[in-house]
MIDOSE-1310 file (N, C-alpha, C; in nm, 2 decimals, decimal comma, always signed):
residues 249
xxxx	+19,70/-9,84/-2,39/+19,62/-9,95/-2,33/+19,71/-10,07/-2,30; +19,68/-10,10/-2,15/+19,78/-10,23/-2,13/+19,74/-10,39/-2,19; +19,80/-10,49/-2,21/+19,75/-10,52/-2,29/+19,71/-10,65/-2,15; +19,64/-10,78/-2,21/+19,55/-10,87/-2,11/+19,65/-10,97/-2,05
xxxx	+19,60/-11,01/-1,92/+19,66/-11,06/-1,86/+19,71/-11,21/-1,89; +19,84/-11,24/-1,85/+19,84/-11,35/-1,92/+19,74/-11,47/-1,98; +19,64/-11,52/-1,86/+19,49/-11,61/-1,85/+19,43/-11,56/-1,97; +19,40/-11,42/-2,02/+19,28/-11,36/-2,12/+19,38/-11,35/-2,27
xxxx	+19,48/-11,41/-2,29/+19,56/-11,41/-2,41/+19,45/-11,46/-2,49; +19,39/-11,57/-2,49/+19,29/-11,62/-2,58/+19,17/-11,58/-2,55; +19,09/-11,49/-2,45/+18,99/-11,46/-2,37/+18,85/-11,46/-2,48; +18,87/-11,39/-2,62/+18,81/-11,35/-2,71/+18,70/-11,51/-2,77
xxxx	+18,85/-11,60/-2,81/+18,78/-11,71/-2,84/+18,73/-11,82/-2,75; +18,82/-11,82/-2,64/+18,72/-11,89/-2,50/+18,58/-11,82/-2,48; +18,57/-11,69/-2,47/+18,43/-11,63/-2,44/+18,34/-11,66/-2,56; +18,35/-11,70/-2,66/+18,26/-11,77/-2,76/+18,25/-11,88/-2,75
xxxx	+18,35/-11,97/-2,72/+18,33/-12,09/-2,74/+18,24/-12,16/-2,60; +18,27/-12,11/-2,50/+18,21/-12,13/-2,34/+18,10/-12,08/-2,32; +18,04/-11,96/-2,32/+17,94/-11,89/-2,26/+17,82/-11,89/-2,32; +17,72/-11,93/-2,24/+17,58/-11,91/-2,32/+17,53/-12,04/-2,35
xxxx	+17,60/-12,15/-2,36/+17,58/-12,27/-2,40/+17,54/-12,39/-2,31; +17,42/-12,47/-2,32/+17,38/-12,56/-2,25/+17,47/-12,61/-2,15; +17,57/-12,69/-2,23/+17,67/-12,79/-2,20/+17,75/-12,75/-2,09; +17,76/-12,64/-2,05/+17,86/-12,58/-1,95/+17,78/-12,57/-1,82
xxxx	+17,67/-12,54/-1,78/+17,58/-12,56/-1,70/+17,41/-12,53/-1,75; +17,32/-12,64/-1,65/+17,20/-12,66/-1,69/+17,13/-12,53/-1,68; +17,13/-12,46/-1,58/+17,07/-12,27/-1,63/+17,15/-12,22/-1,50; +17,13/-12,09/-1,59/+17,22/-11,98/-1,49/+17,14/-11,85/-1,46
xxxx	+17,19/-11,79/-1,31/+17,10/-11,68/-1,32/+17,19/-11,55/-1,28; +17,19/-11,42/-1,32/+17,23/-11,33/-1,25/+17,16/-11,20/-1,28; +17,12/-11,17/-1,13/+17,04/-11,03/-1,10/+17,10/-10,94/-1,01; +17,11/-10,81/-1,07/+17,17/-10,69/-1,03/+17,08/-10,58/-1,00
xxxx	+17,15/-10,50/-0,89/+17,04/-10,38/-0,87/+17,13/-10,25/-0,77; +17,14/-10,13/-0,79/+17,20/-10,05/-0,71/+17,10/-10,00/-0,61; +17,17/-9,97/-0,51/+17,07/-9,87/-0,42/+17,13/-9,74/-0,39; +17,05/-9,68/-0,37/+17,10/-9,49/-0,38/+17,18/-9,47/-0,31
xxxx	+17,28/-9,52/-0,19/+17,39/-9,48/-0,16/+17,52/-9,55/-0,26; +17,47/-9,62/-0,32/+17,60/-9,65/-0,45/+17,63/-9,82/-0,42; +17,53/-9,85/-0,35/+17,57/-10,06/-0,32/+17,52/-10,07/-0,45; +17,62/-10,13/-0,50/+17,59/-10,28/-0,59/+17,54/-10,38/-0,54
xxxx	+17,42/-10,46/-0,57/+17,40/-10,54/-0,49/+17,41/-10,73/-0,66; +17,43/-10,83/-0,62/+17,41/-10,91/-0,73/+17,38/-11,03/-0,65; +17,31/-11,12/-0,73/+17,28/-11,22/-0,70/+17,27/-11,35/-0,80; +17,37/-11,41/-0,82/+17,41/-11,51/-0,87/+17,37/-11,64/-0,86
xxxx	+17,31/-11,77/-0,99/+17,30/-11,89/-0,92/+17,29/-11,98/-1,01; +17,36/-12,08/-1,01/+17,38/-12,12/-1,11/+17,36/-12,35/-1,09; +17,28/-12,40/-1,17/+17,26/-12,55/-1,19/+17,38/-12,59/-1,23; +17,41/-12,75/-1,16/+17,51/-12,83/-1,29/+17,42/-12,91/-1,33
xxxx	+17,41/-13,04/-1,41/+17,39/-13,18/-1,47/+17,40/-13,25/-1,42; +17,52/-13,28/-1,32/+17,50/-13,42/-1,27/+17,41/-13,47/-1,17; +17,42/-13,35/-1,05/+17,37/-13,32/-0,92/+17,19/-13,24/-0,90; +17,21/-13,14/-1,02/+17,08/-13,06/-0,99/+17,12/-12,93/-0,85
xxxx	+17,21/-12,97/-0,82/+17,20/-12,86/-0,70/+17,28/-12,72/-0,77; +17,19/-12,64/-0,67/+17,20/-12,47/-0,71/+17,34/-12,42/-0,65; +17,45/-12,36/-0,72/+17,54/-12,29/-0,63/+17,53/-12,18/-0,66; +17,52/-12,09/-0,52/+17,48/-11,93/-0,59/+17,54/-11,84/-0,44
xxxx	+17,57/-11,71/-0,45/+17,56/-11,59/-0,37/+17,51/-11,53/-0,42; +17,52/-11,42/-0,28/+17,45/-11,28/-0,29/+17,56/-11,21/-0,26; +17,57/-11,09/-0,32/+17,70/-11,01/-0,34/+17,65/-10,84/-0,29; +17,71/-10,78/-0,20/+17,74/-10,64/-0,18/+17,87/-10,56/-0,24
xxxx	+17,84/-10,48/-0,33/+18,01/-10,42/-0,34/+18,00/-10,24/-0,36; +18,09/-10,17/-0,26/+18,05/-10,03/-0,28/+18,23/-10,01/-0,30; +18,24/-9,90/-0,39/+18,35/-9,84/-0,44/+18,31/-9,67/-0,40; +18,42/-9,63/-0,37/+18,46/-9,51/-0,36/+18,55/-9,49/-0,47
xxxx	+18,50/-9,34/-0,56/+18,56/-9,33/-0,70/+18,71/-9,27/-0,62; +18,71/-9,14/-0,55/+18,78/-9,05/-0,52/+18,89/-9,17/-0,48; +18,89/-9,22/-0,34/+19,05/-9,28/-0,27/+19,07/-9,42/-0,43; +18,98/-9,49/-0,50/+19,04/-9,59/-0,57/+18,99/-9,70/-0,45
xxxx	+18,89/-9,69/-0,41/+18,86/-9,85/-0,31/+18,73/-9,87/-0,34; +18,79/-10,06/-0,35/+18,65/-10,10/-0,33/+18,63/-10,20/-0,25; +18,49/-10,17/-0,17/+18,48/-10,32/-0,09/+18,34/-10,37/-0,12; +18,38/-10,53/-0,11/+18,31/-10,64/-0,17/+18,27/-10,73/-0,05
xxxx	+18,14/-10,80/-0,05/+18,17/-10,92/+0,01/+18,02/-10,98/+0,02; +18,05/-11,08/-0,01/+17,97/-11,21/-0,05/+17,96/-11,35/+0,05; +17,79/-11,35/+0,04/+17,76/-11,51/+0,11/+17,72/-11,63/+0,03; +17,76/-11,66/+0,02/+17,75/-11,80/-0,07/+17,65/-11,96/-0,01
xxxx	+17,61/-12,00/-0,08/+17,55/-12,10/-0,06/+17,62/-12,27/+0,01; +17,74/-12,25/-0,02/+17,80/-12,27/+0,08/+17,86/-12,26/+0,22; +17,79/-12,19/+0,26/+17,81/-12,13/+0,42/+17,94/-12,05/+0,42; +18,02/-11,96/+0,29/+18,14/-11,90/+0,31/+18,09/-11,74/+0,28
xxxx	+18,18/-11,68/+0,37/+18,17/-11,51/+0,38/+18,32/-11,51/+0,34; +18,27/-11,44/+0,17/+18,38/-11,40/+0,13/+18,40/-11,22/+0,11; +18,54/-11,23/+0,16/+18,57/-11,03/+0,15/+18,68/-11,00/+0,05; +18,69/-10,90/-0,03/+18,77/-10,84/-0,07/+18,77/-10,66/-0,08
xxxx	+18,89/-10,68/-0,02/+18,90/-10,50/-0,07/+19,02/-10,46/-0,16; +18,99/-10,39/-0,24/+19,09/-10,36/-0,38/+19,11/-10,24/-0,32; +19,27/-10,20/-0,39/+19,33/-10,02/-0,40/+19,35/-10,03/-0,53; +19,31/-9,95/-0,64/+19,34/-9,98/-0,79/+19,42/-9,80/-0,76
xxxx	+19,52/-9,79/-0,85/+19,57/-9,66/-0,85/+19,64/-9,55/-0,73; +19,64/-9,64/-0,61/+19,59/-9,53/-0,51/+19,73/-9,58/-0,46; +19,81/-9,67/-0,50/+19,95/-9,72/-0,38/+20,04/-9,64/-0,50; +20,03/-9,65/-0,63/+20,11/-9,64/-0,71/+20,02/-9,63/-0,87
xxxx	+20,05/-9,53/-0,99/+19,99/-9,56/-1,09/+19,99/-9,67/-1,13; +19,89/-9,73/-1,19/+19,85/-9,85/-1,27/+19,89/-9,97/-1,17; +19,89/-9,98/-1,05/+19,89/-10,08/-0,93/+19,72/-10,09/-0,86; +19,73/-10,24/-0,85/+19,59/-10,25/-0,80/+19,66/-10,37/-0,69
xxxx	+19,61/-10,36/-0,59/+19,61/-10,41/-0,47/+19,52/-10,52/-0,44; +19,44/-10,62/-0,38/+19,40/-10,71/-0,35/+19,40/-10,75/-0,26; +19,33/-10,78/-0,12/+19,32/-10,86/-0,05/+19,20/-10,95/-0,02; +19,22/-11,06/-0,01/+19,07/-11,13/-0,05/+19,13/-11,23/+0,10
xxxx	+18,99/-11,29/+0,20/+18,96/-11,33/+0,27/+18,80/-11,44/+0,26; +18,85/-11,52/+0,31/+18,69/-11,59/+0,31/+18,72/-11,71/+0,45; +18,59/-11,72/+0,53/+18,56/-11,75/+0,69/+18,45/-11,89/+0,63; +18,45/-11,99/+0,64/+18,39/-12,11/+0,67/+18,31/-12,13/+0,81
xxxx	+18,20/-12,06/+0,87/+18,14/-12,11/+1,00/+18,14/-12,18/+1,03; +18,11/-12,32/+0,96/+18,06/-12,39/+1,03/+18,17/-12,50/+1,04; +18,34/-12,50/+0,96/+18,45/-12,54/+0,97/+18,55/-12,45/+1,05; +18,52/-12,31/+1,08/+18,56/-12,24/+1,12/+18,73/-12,18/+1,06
xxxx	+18,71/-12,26/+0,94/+18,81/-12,26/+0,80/+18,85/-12,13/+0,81; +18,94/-12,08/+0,75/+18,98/-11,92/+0,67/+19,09/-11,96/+0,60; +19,09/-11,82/+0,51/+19,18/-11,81/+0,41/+19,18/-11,66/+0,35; +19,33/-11,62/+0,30/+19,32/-11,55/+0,27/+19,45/-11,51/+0,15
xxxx	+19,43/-11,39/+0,10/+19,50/-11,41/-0,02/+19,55/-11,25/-0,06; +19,66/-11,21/-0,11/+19,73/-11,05/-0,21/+19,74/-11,11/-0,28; +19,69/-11,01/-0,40/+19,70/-10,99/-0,55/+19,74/-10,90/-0,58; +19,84/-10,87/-0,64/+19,90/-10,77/-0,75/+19,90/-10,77/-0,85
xxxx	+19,84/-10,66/-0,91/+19,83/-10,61/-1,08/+19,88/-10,49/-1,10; +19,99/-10,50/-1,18/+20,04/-10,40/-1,25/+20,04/-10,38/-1,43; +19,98/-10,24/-1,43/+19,91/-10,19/-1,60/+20,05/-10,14/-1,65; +20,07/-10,12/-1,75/+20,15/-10,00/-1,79/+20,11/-10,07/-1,97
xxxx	+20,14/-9,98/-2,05/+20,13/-9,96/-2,18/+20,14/-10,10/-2,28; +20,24/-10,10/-2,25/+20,31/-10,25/-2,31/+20,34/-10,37/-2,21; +20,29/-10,37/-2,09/+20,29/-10,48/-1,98/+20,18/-10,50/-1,92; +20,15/-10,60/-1,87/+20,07/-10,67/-1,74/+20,12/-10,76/-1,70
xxxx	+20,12/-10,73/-1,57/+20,20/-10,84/-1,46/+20,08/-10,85/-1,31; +20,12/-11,00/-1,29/+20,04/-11,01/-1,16/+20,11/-11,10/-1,08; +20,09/-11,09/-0,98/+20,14/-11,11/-0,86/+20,03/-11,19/-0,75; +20,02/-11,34/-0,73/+19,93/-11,39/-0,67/+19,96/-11,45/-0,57
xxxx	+19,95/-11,41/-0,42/+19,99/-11,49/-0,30/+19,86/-11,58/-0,21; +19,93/-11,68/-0,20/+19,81/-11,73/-0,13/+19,86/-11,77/+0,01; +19,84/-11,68/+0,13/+19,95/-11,65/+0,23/+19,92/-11,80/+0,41; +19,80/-11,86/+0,37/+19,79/-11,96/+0,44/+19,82/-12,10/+0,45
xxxx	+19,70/-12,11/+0,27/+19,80/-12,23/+0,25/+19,92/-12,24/+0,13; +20,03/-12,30/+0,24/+20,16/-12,31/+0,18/+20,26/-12,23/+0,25; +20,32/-12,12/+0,19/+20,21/-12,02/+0,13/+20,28/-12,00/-0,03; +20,18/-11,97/-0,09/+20,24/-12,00/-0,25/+20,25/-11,91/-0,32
xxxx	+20,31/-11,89/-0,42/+20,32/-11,75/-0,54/+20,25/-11,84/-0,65; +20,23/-11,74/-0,72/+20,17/-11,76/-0,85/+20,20/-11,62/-0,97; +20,26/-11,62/-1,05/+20,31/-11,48/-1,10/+20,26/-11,54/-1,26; +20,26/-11,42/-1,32/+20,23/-11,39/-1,51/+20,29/-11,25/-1,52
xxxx	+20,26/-11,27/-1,64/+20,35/-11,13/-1,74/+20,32/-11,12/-1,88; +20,25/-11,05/-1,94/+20,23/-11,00/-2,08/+20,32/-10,92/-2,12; +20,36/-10,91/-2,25/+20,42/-10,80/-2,33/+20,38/-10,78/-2,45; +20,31/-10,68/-2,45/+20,26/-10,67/-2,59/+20,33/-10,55/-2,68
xxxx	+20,27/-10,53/-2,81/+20,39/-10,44/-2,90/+20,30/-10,48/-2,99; +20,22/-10,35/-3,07/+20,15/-10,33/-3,20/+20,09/-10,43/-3,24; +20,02/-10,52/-3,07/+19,90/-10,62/-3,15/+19,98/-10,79/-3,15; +20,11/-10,77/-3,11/+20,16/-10,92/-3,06/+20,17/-10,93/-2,91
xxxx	+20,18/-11,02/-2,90/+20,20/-11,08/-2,71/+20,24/-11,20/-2,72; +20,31/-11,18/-2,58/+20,42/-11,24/-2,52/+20,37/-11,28/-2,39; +20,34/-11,42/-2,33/+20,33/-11,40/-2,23/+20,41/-11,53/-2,15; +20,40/-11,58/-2,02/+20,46/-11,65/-1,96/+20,39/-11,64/-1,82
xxxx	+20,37/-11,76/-1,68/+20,30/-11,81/-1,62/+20,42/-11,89/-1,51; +20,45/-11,91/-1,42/+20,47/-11,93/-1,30/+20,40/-11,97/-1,15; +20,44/-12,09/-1,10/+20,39/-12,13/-0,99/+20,49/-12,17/-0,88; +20,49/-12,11/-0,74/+20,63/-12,14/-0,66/+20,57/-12,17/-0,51
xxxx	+20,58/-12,31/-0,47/+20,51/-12,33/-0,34/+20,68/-12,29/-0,22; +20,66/-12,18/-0,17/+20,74/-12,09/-0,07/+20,81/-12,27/+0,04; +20,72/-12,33/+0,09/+20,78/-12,41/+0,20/+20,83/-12,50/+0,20; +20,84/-12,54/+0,03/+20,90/-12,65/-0,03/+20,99/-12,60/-0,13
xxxx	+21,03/-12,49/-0,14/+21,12/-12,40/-0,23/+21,11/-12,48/-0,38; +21,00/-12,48/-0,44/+20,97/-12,57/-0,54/+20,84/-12,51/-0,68; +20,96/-12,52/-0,81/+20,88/-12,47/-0,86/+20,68/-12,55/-0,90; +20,57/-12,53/-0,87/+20,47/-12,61/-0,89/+20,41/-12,60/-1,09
xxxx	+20,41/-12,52/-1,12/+20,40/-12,48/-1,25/+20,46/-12,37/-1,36; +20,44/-12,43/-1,48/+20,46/-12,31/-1,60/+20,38/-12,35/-1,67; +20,39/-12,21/-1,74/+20,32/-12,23/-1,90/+20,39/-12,09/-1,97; +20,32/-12,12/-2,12/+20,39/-11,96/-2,18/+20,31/-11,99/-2,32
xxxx	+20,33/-11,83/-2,35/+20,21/-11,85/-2,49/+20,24/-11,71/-2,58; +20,19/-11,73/-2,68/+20,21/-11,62/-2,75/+20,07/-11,58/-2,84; +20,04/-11,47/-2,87/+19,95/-11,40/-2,96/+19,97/-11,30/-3,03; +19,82/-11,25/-3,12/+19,83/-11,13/-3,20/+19,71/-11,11/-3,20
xxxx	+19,63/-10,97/-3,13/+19,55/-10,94/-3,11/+19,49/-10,79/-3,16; +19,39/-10,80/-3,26/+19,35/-10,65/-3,31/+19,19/-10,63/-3,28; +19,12/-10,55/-3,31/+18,99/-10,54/-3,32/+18,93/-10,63/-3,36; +18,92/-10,69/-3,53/+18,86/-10,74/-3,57/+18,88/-10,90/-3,52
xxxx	+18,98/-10,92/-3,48/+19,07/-11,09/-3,49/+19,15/-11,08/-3,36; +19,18/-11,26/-3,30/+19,25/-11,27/-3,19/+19,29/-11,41/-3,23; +19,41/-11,42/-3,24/+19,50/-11,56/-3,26/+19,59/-11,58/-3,15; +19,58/-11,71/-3,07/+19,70/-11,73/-2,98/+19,73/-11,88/-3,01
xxxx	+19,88/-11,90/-2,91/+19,89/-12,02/-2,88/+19,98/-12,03/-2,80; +19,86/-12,13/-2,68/+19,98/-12,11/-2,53/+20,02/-12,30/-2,48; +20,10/-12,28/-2,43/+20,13/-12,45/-2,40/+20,13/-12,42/-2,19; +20,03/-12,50/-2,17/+20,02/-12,46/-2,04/+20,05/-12,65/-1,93
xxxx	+20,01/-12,62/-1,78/+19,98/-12,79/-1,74/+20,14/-12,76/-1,71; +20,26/-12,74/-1,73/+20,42/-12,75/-1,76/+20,41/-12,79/-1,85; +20,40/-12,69/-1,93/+20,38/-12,73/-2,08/+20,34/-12,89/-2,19; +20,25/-12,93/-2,10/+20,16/-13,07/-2,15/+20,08/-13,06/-2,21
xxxx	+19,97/-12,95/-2,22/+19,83/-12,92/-2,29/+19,90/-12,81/-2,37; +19,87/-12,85/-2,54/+19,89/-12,68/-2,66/+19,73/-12,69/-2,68; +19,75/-12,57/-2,70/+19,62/-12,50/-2,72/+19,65/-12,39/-2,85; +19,56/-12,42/-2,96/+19,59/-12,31/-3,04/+19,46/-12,25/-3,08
xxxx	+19,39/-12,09/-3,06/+19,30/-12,07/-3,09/+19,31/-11,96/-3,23; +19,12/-11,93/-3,23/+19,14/-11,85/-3,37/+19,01/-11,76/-3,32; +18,98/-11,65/-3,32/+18,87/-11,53/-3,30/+18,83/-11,44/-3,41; +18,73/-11,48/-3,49/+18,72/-11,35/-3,57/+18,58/-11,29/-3,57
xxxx	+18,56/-11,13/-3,58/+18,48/-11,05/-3,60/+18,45/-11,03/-3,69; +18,36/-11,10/-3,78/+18,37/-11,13/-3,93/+18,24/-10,96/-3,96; +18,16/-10,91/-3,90/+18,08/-10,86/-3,87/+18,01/-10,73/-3,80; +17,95/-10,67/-3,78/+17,86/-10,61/-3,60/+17,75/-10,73/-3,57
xxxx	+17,73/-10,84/-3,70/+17,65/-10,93/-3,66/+17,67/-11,05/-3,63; +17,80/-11,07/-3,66/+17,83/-11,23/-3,66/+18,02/-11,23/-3,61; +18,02/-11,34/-3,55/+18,12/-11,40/-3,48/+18,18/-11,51/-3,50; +18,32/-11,56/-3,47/+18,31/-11,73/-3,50/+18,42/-11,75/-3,45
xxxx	+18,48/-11,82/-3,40/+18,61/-11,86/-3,34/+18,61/-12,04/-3,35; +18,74/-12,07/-3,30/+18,79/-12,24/-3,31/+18,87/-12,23/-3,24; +18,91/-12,37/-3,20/+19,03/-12,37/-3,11/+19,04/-12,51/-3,12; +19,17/-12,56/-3,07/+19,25/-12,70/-3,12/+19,34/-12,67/-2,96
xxxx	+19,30/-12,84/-2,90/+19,40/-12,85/-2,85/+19,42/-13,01/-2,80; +19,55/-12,99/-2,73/+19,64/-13,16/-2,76/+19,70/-13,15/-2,61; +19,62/-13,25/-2,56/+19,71/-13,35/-2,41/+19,84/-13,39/-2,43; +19,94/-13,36/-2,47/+20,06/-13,46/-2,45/+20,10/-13,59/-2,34
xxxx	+19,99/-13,58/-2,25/+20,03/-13,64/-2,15/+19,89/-13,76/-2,13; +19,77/-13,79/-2,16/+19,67/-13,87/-2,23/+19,65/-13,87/-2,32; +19,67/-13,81/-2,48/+19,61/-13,86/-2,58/+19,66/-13,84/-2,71; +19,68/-13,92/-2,78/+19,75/-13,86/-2,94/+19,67/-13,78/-3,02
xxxx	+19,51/-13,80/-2,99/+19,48/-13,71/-3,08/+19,44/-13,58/-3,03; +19,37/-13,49/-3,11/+19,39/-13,33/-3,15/+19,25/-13,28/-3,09; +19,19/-13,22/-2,99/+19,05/-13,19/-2,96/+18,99/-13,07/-3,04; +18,90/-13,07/-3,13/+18,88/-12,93/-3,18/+18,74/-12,90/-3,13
xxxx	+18,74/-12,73/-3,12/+18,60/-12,66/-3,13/+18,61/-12,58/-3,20; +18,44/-12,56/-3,23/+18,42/-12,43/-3,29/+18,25/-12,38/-3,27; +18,29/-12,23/-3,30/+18,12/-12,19/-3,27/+18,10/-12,02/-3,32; +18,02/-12,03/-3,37/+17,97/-11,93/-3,40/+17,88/-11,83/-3,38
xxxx	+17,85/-11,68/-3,35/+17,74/-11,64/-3,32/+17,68/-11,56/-3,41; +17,55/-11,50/-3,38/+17,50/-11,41/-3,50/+17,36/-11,35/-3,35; +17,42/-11,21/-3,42/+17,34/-11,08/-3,34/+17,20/-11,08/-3,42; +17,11/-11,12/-3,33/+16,98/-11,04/-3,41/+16,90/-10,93/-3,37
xxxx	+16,92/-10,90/-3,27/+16,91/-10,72/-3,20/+16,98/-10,70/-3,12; +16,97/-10,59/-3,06/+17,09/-10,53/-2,94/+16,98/-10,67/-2,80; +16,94/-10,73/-2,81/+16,90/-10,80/-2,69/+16,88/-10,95/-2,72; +16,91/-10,97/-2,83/+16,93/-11,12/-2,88/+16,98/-11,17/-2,98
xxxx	+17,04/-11,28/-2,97/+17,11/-11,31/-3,06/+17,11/-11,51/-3,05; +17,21/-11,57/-3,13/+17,15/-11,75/-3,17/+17,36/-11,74/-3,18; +17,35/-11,88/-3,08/+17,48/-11,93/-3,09/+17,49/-12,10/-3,14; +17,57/-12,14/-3,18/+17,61/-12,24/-3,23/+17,71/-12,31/-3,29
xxxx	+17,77/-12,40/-3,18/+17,87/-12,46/-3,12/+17,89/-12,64/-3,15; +18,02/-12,66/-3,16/+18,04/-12,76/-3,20/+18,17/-12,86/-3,12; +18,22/-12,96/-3,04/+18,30/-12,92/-2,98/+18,33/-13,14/-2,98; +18,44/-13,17/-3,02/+18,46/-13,33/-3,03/+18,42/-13,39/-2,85
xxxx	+18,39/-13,51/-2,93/+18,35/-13,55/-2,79/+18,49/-13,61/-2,61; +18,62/-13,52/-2,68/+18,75/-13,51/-2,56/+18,72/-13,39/-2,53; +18,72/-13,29/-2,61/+18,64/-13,17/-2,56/+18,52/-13,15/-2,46; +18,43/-13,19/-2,48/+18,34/-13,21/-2,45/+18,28/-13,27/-2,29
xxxx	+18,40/-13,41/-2,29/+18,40/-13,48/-2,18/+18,47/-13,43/-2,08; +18,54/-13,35/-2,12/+18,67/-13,23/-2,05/+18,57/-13,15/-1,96; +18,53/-13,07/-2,07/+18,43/-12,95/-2,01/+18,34/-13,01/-1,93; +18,21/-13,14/-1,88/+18,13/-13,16/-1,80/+18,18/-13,22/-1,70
x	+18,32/-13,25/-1,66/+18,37/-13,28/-1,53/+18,45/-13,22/-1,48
């Protein structure tokens, strides 16, 4: 199994600590449905706090199992038609392909974008071009080994031959538990988290992290969950008020 992509090093205790919770947005919706020739169809929409306004699309996506394709595409509430079509497997084993496009009507805007993901055992690597504006790279790399990882992060704007970012981080990831710590920003923000599966009922994770570049002191969260059937469950979360102020702007 390859191991997660650089961004999902800590994925375990971010998905506890973020989802489900008031403070991140005022309500959210998402409804799905297939139709007998195999459309995915979804419909997404989601409030903030400050504004009250709804951002939401409606999503089509049909895959073909046999060639490894899928095509996607989505209208959004802001007047954008966005497309992608993926090759996962089909250029090369454990290569997935990407091309994403999105059209502005009423600015008559576009953009468009390759992504590269490569799986293999003990690697994940990506490859993110963004071919209009700039045009820019964006690269990561995992290495994992019996439940450690290794990872590292890259940003290169092509027309300014200039690096725009790093980061790099390391973890140890098993079933029950997920520990990382990554220093990202060019290494300005440490971030150190903690994930444990204390349970089949209960959950709990923390995380600590420090601006080097606004603040001497230390931001912590933490939050916990507890399963009360396969269709519900009670979270509860705790998060300093730099944390906090972070997350609603």
């Amino acid at each position: 199994m390859a191991p997660p992509a650089f961004s999902d090093i800590a994925k375990p205790s971010l998905d506890l600590l973020n989802k489900d919770f008031y403070h991140t947005s005022a309500a959210t919706l998402e409804v799905k449905s297939k139709a007998p020739n195999g459309v995915a169809f979804t419909v997404k929409g989601k409030s903030d706090h400050k504004t009250g306004a709804i951002n939401g699309q409606i999503e089509a996506k049909y895959t073909d199992k046999p060639t490894g394709l899928t095509l996607t595409q989505a209208w959004t509430t802001l007047n954008a038609l966005d497309t992608k079509v993926e090759l996962d497997n089909t250029i090369a084993n454990g290569l997935k392909a990407e091309v994403l496009t999105q059209f502005l009507p009423a600015s008559k805007n576009t953009g468009a974008k390759l992504n590269l993901h490569f799986r293999q055992p003990n690697f994940h690597g990506r490859a993110l071009f963004d071919l209009l504006k700039g045009p820019t790279f964006n690269g990561d790399l995992t290495v994992g080994h019996e439940g450690f990882l290794v990872g590292a992060e890259v940003g290169y704007d092509v027309t300014s031959a200039k690096i725009t970012r790093y980061s790099a981080g390391f973890g140890y990831s098993v079933s029950e538990y997920t520990a990382a710590i990554t220093a990202s920003n060019n290494f300005s923000i440490f971030s150190a988290s903690y994930y444990h599966k204390v349970n089949a009922q209960v959950e709990a994770s923390a995380k600590a992290t420090w601006d080097a570049k606004s603040t001497s002191t230390v931001g912590l969260e933490v939050g916990s969950k507890y399963k009360l059937d396969q269709l519900a469950f009670v979270k509860v979360g705790y998060s300093s008020p730099t944390n906090l102020s972070r997350k609603l702007n």
